[in-house]
N, C-alpha and C positions, 0 to 999 in steps of 0.2 A: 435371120430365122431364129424363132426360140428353142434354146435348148430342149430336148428331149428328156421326161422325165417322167418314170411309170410307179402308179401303184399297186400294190397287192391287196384287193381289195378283200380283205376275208381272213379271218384268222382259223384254227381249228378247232376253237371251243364258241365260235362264233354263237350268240345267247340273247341278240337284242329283241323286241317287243316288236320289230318295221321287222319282214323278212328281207334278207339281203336284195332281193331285186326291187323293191318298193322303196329300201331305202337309196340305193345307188341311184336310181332313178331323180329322188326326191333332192339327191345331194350333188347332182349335174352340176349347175350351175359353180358349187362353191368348191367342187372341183379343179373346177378350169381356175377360178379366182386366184387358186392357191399354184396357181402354174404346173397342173398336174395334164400330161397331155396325153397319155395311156392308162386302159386301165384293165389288169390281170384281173379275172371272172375266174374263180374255184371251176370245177367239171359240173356242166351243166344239167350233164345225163342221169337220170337214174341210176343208183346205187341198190347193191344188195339189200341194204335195210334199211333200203325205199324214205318216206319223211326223215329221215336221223340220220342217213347217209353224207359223210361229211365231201364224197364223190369218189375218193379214188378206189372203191369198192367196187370198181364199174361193172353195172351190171347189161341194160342195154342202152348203147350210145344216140336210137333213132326217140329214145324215150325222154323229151325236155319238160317233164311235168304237164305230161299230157294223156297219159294211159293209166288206168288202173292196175298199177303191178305193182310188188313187194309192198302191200297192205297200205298204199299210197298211191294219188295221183298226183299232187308237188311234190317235187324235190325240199330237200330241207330249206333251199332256199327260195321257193315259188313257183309259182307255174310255168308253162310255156309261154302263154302272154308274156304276164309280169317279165320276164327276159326278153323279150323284144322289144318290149318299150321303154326297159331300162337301155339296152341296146341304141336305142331311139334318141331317146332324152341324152344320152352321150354325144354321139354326134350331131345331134345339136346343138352341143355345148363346143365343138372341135375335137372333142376327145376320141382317140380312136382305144378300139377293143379287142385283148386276147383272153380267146378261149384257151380253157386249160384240157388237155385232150388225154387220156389213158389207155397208151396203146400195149403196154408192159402184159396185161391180163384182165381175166375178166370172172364174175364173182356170182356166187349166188343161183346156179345155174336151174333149169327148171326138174330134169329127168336123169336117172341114173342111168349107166351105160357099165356094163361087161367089158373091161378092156385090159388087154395084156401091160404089164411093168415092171419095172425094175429098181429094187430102192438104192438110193445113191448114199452118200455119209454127206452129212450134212456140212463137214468142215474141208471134202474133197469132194466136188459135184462128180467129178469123173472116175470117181473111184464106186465101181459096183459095189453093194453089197449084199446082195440076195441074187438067185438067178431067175429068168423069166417067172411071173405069176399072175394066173389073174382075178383081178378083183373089183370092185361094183364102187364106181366115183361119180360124180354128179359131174357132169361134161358133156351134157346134150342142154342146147339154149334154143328153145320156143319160142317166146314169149308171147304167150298166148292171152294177155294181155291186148296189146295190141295188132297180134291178128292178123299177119304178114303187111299191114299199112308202112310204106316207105320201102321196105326191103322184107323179101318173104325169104332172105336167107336163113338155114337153120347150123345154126356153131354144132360140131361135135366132137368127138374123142382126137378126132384126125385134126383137130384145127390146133389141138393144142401138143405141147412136148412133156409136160409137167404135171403133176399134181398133187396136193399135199394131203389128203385124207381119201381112207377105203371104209365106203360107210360099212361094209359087210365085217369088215375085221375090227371096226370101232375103233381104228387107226389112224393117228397121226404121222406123218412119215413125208420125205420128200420120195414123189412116184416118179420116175421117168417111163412117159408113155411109149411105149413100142409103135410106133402110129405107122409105117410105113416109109418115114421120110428120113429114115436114120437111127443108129439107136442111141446116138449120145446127141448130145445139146446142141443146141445152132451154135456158128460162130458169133460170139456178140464182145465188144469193147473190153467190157471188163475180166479181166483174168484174177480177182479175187476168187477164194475157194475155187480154187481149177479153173472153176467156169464159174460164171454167175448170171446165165442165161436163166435161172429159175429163181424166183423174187417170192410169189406170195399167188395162191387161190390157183387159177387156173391160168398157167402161162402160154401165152399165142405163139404159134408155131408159122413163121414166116417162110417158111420152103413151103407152105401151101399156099399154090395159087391163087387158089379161089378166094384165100384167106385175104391176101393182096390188093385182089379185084373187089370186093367188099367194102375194105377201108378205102380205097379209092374212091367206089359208088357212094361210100357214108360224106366223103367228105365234101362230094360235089352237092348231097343236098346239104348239109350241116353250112355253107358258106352262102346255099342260095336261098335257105330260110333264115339264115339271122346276117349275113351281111358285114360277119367281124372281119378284124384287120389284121390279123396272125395270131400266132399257136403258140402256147406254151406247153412243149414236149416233156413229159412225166417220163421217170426213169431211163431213159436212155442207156445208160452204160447195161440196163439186161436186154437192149433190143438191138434186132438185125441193121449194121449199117447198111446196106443194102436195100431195104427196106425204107427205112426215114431219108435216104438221100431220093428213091423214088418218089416215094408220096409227094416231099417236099415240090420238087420237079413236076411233076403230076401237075398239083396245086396253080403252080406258078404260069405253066403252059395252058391246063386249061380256062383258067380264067383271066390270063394274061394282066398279072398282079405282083406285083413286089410285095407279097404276103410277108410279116415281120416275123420272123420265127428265134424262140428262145429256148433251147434246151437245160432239162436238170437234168446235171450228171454230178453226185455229189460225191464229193472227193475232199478232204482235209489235207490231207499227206505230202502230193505227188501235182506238182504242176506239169510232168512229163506226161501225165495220162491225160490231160485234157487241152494238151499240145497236139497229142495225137488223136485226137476224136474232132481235131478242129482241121484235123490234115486229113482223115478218113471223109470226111463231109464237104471237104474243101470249102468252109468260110459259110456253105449253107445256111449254119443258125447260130446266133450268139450263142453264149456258154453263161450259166450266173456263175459269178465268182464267191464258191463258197469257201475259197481260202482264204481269199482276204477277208470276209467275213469272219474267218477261225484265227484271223489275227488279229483281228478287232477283238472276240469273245476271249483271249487270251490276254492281250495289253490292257484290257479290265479288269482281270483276274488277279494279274502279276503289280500295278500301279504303275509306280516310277522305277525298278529291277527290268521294265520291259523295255527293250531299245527300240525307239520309235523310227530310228533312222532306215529301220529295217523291214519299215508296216508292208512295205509296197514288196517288196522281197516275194520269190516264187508262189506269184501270183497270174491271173488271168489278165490283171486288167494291165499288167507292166510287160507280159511278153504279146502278149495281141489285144491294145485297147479299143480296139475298133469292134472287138466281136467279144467285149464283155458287160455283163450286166450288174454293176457293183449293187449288197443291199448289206444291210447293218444286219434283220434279221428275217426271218420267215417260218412259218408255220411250224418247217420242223423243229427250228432252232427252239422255239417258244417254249415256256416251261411247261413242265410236265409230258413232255414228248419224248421219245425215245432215243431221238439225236439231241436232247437240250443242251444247247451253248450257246445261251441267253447273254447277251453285251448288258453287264452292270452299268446301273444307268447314269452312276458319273461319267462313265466312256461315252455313251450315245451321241450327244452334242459334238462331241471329235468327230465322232467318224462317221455324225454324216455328215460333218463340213470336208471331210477327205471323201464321198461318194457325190455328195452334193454340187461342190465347189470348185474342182478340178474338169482339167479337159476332159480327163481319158476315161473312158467307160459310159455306159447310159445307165445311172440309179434307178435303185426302185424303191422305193419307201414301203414300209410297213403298216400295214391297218392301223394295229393299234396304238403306232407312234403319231397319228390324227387322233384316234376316237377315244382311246383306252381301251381298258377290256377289264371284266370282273368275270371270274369262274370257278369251279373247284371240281378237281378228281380226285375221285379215292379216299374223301377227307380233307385232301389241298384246299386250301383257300388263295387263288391269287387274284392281285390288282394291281392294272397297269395303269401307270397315268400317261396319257397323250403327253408328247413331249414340247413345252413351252419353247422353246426354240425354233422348232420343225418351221411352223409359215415366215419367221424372216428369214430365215437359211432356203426355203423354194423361192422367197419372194428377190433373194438375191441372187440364185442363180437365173431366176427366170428375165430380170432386167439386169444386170450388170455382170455376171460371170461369164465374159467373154474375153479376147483376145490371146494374144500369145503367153504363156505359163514359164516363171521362172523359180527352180526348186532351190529349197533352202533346206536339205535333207540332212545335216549334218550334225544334228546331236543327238544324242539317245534323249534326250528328256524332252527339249524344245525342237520342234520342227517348223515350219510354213515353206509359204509357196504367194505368189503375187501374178495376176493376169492384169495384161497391158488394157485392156478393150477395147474395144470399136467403135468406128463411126457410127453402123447402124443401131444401136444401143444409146443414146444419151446419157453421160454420168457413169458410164462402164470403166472397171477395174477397177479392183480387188487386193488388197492385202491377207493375208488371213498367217495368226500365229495360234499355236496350241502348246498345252504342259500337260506330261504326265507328273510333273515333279511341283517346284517351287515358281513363286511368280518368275516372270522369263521376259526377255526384250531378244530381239535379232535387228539386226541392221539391215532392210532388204528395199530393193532397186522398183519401181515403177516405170519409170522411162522419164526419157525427158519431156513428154508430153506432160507430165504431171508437176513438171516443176514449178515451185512456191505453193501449191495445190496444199488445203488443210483435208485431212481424214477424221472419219471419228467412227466410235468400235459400234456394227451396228444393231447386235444381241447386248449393249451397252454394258455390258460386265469391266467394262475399262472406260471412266470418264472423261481421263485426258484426251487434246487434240493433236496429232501428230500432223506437221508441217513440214512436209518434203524440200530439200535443198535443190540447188540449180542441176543436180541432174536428175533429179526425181528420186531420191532417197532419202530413207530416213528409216527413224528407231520406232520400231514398234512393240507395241506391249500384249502380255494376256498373263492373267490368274496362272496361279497353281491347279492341275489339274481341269482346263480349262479350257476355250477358246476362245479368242476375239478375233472379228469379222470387220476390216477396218475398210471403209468405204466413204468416196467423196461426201465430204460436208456441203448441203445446199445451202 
C-alpha cells in the first residue's frame, strides 16, 4: 500500500490568476504523479467578506459560491460548480478530499438583535466585569440571499454565548451573552485565559440543541453534494468536546464511512494538552502536530546551538504516532500572519525528510513548498520559492520508504534513521543522514538484506557511493547543514 501523504492545498495570501478550484482541478493529474494522495480544500462556504473571504470568516456554510450574498456569488476561490469538479478531477486521479469545516463561529451576520450581556476581561474570560446590560449586536443570520434553499434555519442571539462588538455603544468588547443556557462559557478543552470558549465574531453555543441538530442536518447535505472524504476541524480547543465527538459519530453512523478526520488544536508549549484532547475524543481525529513543527521553526532559528537529538521530544507524533499529522508549515505559520514561525529555508529540506521519511505520523506538505508564492501586506513584500527538494523526497517516500525504522538519534548536531523495506515495494529502504552543524558521517545498519548492496545520495548533495559490508552497514555521509537521502543504486 502507498504511504499516505496530504497537501494543504492553499495558502492565505493565495493571489494566482487560475482561482483555486480551476487550478486544483487543472493540476489532478500532477498531483497524484508527485505521490500526493489527499488533499486539504481552505472552507469552501461563504465568508463575511464574500469574493475576499479567505473562509474562516464563516458566514453561511449552505452557501458554496452559489447565492448572491456578501456582495458576491463565488467564494474567493470559485463557484459551487468549479468545486465539484475540482472534487471530481481528484478522484479521479485517486486522490481523496478534506473539507476544511468552521464550527468555532460564525461572521458577518444579517440583522441586529437587543440582547442581555456581560463583559468579561479579556486576560480572565471568567472574570465578570460589568453587571448585566443590554445592548444591540448583529446575532440574527437570515440569509436572505439564499432564501431558506437547503435549510430555512434562522441562527440567533440564543445560538450563540459570545460576542465581540455593541453596534449601539460603537464597542468593542468581549460580550458574554445571557442567552438562557448558562451565564458563563461552555465547557471547552482549552483552559487558556480561564476559559477560551470565545475565539473571534460570534461564538456557537453548543448546549443549544437545535444548534446540534443543524450542524448535523448541514453535514448530511454538505457530504451528499460534494461527496469528500473527511474534515479538517478549525479551532477545536474553543469547541464543545461533546459536540465534535457527536458529529463525528453522527457522520460516521450515518453514512456508514470511515470519514478521515484531522483536528487543529494549536499548541506550542504543552504536549499534555493534546494528550488529553486525544483522550477526551478517544482516538476520533488525528491532531496536526504543531510542536514538532515549533521545533522545526526553532532548530532553524537556533542552527548548530539546537540539539537535534531532541527534535522528536514532547511531541504528537512521538507519544501517539498513529493519530498525528506531521507538517513543516501552514497558513498560520506563513509569514506575515499573526502566529509567524516560518522554518528558515535552510531547515525545510531537513524536516521534511523528518515528516516525509519516517514511519510515524501522516505529513502534509505545504502549498507553497510545490508552487511558491509572491504577496505583500502592509508594505511586505514576500517570495517563496517552491522547494527543489520536495518531488524526490515524495517521489521516495512514495516508492521506497517503507519497512521497519532504525533510529540513529544520538548527537546534537548529526542525526538519521534507515528503513529496512519491503517486498511489496521494489528497491525499498532508505538511509537518510542530516547536519545542523559541519559535514557529518554515522555508521548505520540496513539489514543483512542489504549486504554488498551500493547506495547513492538521492537529492545528490553527496556524490560518493556507499557500499554496505556483510551485514548491511555502512558509513554514511551529508553536508553541513544538510541532508542526504541514500538509496539503492540501480
Amino acid at each position: 500500500m502507498q504511504n499516505q501523504t496530504l497537501i494543504q492545498y492553499f495558502h492565505w495570501y493565495y493571489n494566482e490568476p487560475e482561482n483555486l478550484w480551476v487550478k486544483a482541478a487543472n493540476e489532478a493529474g500532477n498531483l497524484k504523479e508527485l505521490g500526493i494522495t489527499t488533499v486539504w480544500f481552505p472552507p469552501s462556504n461563504k465568508g463575511s467578506n464574500g469574493g475576499y473571504s479567505i473562509g474562516y470568516d464563516s458566514y453561511d456554510l449552505y452557501d458554496l459560491g452559489e447565492f448572491d450574498q456578501k456582495n458576491s456569488v463565488n467564494t474567493k476561490y470559485g463557484s459551487k460548480d468549479e468545486y465539484l469538479t475540482a472534487i471530481a478531477k481528484l478522484h479521479e486521479n485517486d486522490i481523496a478530499v478534506l473539507a476544511d469545516v468552521v464550527f468555532n463561529h460564525k461572521a458577518g451576520a444579517d440583522e441586529l438583535e437587543k440582547i442581555t450581556v456581560r463583559k468579561v476581561s479579556k486576560e480572565n474570560r471568567e472574570e465578570f466585569i460589568s453587571e448585566e446590560m443590554e445592548i444591540e449586536a448583529w446575532t440574527k443570520f437570515t440569509f436572505p440571499g439564499r432564501n431558506g434553499q437547503y435549510s430555512k434555519f434562522i441562527w440567533d442571539y440564543q445560538c450563540f454565548s459570545g460576542v465581540d462588538w455593541a453596534q449601539d455603544l460603537n464597542e468593542s468588547a468581549i460580550f458574554s451573552i445571557q442567552n438562557g443556557y448558562g451565564e458563563r462559557w461552555e465547557n471547552v478543552p482549552s483552559t487558556e485565559l480561564g476559559n477560551y470558549d470565545y475565539l473571534m465574531f460570534n461564538d456557537i453555543d453548543y448546549r443549544n440543541e437545535s444548534v446540534k441538530e443543524e450542524l448535523k442536518n448541514w453535514g448530511h447535505w454538505f457530504y451528499c453534494i460534494t461527496k469528500v472524504d473527511g474534515f479538517r476541524l478549525d479551532a477545536v480547543k474553543h469547541i464543545s468536546v461533546e459536540f465534535i465527538n457527536g458529529w463525528i459519530d453522527d457522520m460516521k453512523t450515518t453514512f456508514n464511512r470511515d470519514f478521515f478526520f484531522v483536528a487543529e488544536n494549536w499548541n506550542i508549549e504543552d504536549v499534555a494538552e493534546l494528550k488529553t484532547y486525544i483522550e477526551l475524543t478517544a482516538g476520533r481525529t488525528q491532531l496536526f502536530d504543531s510542536l514538532l513543527h515549533h521545533n522545526f521553526y526553532l532548530a532553524s532559528i537556533e542552527g548548530k546551538s539546537y540539539n537535534l537529538a531532541s527534535i522528536f521530544d514532547n511531541t504528537v507524533v512521538q507519544c501517539n504516532p498513529f493519530l498525528a499529522v506531521t507538517f513543516v508549515d501552514n497558513h498560520d505559520s506563513q509569514p506575515l500572519q499573526a502566529l509567524e514561525s516560518f522554518v528558515d529555508f535552510w531547515f525545510r529540506p531537513l524536516a521534511y525528510a523528518m515528516v516525509l521519511l519516517r514511519e510515524a505520523g501522516i505529513p502534509c506538505v505545504f502549498y507553497t513548498d510545490v508552487y511558491g508564492a509572491k504577496y505583500d501586506e502592509d508594505g511586505k513584500q514576500i517570495e517563496i520559492i517552491g522547494l527543489k527538494e520536495l518531488p524526490e523526497l515524495l517521489n521516495v517516500r512514495t516508492n521506497l520508504a517503507y519497512g521497519g525504522q532504525i533510529d540513529y538519534l544520538d548527537h546534537p548536531n548529526c542525526i538519521g534513521w534507515t528503513r529496512a523495506g519491503d517486498k511489496e515495494h521494489p528497491n525499498s529502504g532508505i538511509a537518510v543522514l542530516l547536519s545542523n552543524g559541519e559535514d557529518s558521517f554515522k555508521e548505520m545498519e540496513m539489514g543483512k538484506a542489504f549486504a554488498g548492496k551500493t547506495m547513492r545520495d538521492a537529492l545528490e548533495n553527496r556524490k560518493e557511493k556507499v557500499v554496505l559490508d556483510e551485514d548491511g552497514k555502512g558509513m554514511f555521509f551529508c553536508n553541513g547543514g544538510s541532508v542526504s537521502v541514500w538509496v539503492l543504486k540501480e
